[in-house]
Backbone bond lengths (Angstrom), bond angles and torsions (degrees), N, CA, C in turn:
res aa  C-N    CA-C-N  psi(-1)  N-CA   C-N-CA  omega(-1)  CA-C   N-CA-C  phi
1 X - - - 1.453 - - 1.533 108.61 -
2 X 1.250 107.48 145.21 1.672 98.97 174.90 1.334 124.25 -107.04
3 X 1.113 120.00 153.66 1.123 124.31 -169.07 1.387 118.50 -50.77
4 X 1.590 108.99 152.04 1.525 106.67 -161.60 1.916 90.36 -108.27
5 X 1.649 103.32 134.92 1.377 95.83 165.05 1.425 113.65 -142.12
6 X 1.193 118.28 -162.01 1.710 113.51 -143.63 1.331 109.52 -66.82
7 X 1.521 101.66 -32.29 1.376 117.08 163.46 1.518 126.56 -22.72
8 X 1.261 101.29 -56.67 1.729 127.78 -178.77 1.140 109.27 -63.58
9 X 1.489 126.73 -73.52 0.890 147.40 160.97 1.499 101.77 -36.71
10 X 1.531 158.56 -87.17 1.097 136.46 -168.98 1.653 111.67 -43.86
11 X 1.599 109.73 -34.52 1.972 95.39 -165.53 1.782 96.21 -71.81
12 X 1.200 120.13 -24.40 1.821 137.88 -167.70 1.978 88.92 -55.55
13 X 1.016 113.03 -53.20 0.855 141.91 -168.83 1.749 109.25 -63.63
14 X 1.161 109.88 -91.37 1.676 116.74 154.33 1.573 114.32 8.71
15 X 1.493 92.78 -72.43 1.379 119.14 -145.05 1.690 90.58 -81.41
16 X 1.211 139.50 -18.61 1.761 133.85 164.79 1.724 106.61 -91.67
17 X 1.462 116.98 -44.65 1.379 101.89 -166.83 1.740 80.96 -133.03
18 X 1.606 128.67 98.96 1.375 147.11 170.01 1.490 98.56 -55.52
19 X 1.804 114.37 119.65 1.152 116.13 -173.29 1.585 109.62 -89.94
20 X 1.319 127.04 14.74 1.430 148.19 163.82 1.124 102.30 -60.02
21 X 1.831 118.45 -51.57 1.471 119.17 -163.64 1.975 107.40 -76.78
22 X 1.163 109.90 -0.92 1.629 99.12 178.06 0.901 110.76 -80.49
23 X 1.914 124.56 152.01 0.927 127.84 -161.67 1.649 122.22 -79.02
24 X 0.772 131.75 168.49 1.486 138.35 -165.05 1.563 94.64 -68.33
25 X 0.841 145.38 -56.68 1.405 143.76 -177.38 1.494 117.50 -56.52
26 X 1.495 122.39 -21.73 1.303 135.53 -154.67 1.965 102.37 -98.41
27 X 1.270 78.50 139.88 1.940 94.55 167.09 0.972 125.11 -117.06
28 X 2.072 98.90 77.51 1.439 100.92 176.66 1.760 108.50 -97.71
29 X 1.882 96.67 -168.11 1.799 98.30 179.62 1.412 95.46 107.22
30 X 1.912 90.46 -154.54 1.709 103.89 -164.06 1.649 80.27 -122.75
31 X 1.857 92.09 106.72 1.552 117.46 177.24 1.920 94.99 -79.81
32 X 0.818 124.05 2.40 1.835 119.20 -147.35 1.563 107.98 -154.94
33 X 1.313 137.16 137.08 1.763 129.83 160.01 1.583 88.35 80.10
34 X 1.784 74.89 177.83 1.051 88.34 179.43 1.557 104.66 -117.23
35 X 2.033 112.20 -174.77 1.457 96.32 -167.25 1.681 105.35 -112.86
36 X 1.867 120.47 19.33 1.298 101.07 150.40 1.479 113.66 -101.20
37 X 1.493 139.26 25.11 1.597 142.12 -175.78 1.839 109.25 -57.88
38 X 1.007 90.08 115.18 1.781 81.66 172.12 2.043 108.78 -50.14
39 X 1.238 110.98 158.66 1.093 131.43 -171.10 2.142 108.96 -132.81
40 X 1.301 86.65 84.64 1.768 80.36 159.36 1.250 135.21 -124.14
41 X 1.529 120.12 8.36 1.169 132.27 -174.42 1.418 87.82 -134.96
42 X 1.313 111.90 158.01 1.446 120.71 167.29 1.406 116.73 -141.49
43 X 1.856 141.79 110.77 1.264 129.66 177.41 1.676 101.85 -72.79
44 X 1.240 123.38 150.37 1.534 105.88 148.11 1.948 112.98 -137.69
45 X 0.867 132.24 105.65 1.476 153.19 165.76 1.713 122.24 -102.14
46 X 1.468 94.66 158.10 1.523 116.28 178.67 1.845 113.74 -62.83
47 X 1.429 99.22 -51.96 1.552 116.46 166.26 1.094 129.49 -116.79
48 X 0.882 129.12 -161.20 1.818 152.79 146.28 0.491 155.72 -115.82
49 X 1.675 125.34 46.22 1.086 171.32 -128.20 1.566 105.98 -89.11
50 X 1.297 122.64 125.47 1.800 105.76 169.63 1.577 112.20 -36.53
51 X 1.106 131.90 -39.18 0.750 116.40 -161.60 1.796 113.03 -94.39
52 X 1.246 106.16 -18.07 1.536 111.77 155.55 1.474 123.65 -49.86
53 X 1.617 94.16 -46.56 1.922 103.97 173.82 1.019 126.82 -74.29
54 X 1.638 123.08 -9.58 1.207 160.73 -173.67 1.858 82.74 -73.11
55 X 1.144 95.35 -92.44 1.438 105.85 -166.92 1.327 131.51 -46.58
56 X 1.786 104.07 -47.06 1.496 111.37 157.78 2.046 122.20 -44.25
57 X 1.064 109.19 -26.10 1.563 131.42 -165.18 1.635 89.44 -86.91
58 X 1.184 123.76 -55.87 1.687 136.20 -159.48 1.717 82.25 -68.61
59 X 1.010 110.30 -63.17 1.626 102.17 -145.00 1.872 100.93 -92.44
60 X 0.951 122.57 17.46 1.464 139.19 -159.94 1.286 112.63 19.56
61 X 1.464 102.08 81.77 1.219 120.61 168.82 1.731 112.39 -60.37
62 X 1.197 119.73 143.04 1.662 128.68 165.51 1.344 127.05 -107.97
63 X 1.526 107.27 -11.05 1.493 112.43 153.07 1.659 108.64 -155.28
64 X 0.895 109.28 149.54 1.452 141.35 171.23 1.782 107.69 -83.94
65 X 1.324 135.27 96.36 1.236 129.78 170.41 1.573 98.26 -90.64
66 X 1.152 127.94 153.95 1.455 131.66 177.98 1.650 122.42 -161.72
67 X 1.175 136.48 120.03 1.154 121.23 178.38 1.595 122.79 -85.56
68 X 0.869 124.58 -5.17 1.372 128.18 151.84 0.966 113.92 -78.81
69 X 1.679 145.67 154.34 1.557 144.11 177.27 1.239 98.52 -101.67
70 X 1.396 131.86 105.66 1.488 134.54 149.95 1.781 120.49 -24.86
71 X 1.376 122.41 -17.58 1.210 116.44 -143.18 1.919 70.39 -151.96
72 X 0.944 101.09 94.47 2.012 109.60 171.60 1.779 112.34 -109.15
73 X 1.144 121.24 -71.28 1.158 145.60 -154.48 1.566 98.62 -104.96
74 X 1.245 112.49 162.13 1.330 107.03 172.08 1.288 125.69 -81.07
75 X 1.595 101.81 135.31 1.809 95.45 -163.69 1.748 95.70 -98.55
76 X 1.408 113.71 160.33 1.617 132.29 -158.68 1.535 86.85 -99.04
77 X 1.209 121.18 -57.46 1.845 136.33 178.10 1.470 126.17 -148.54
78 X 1.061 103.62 145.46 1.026 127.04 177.90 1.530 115.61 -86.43
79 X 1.221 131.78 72.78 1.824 132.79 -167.20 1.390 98.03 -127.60
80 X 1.204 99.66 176.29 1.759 117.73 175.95 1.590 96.08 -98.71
81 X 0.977 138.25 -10.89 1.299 124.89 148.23 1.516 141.55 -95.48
82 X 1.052 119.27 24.20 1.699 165.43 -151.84 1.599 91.97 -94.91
83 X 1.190 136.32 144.82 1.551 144.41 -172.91 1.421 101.34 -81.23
84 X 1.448 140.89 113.45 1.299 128.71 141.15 1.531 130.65 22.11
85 X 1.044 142.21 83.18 1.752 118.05 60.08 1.376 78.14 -110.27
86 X 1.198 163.92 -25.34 1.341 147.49 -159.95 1.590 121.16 -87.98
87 X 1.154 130.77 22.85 1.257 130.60 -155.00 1.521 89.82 -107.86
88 X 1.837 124.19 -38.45 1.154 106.85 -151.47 2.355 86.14 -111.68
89 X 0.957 91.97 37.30 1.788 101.46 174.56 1.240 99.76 -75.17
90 X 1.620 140.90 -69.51 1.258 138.70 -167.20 1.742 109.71 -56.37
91 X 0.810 128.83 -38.68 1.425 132.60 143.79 1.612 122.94 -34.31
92 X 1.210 118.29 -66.23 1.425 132.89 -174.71 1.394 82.31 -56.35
93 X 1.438 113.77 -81.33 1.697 109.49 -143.88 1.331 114.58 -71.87
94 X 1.575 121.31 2.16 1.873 127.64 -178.89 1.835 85.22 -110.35
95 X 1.281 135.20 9.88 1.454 131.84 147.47 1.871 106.12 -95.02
96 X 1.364 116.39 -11.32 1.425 110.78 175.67 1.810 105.19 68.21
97 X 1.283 109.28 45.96 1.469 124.23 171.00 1.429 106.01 -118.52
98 X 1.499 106.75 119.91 1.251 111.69 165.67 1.477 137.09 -106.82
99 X 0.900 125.32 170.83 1.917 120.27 -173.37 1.455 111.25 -144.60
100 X 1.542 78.34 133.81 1.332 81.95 -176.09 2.140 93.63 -112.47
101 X 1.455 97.51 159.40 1.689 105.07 170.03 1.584 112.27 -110.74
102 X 1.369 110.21 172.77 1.233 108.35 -173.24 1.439 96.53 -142.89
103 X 1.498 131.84 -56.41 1.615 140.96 168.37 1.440 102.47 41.81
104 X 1.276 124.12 -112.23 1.534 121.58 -170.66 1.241 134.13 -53.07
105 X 1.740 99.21 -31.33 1.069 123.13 -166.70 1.800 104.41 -69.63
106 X 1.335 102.91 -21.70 1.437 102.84 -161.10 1.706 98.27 -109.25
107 X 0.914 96.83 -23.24 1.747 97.05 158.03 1.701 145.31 -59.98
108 X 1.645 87.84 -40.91 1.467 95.79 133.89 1.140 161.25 -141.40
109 X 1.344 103.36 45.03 1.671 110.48 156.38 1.591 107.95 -59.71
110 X 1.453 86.68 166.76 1.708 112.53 166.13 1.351 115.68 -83.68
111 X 1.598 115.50 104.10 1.212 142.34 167.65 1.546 106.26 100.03
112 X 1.308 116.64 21.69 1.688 150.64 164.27 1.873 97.76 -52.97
113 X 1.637 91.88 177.00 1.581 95.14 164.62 1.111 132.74 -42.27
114 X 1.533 97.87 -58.66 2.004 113.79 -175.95 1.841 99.76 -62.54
115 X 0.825 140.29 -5.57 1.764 139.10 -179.21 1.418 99.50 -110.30
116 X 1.498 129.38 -35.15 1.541 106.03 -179.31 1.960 93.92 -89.91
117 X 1.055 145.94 -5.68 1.111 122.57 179.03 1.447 98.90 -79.45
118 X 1.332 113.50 -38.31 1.819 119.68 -172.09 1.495 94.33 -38.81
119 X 1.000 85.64 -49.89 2.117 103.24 -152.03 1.818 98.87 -54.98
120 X 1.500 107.36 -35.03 1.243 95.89 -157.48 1.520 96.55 -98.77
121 X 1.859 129.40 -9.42 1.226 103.59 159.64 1.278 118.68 -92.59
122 X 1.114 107.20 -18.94 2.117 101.30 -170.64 1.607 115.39 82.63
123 X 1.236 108.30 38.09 1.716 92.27 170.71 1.325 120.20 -48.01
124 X 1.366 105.63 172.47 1.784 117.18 171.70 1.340 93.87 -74.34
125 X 1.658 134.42 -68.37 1.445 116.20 174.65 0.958 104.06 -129.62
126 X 1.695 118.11 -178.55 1.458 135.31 -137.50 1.860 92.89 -144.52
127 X 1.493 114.87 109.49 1.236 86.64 161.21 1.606 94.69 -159.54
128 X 1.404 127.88 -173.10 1.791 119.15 -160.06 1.419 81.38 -90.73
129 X 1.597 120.77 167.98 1.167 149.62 -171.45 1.237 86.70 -121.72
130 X 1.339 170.68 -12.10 1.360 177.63 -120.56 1.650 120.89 133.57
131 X 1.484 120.44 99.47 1.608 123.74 -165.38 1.574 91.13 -65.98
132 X 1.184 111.57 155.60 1.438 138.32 169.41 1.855 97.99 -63.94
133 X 1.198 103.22 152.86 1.661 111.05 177.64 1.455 111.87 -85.44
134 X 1.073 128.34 81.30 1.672 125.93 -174.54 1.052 135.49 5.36
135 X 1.373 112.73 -60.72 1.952 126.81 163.24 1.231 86.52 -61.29
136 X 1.007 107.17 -94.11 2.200 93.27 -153.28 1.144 128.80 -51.34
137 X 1.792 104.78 2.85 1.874 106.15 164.32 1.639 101.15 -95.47
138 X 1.638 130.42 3.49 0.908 120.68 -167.95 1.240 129.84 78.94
139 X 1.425 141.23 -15.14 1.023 147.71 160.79 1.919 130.56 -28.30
């Protein structure tokens, strides 16, 4: 079998929650690495928390999956004294761990965030509060 790398793991990815469908404002994908890196460990979390990077670092993580994007807004620097989620990046990426995000993207796919919350309240009906933009739902 050959080795699996981020590559894989991002199309694995794609192909359940399509990173086309995030919203225009959003920083999804592979924020981090590169996309031929071998992949044998995998973290996956909400954030990136020091103490997420903490752990990814301990257990030598090779990618960081995350649904929040560490990297949103434009960052000024990149330091170890840099505000949270970005403080512990120069670390991550001189361990050669990359991350990928998912956030919008995974919100709306089919059977995504927005479908397991449906599921778990049961409205009377179900319908988008904002339609997807055609091209970038693929349509």
């Amino acid at each position: 079998m050959p080795p699996v790398t981020v590559r894989d793991v991002y199309d694995a990815l794609d192909r359940f929650a399509p990173f086309r469908l995030a919203a225009e404002w959003d920083n999804v994908g592979l924020l981090a690495g590169g996309p031929t890196a071998r992949v044998r460990r995998i973290l996956i979390a909400l954030d990136l928390t020091d103490a997420v990077a903490a752990e990814a670092l301990r257990t030598n993580s090779d990618l960081l999956v995350v649904y929040h994007p560490p990297i949103f807004k434009g960052i000024r620097s990149i330091t170890a004294r840099a505000e949270a989620p970005t403080s512990r990046l120069p670390e991550l990426l001189g361990a050669g761990t990359a991350i990928i995000a998912l956030h919008t993207a995974l919100d709306a796919a089919a059977g995504g965030t927005n479908d397991v919350l449906l599921d778990a309240v049961q409205p009377a009906e179900r319908f988008p509060l904002e339609p997807l933009v055609p091209e970038r739902a693929g349509y």
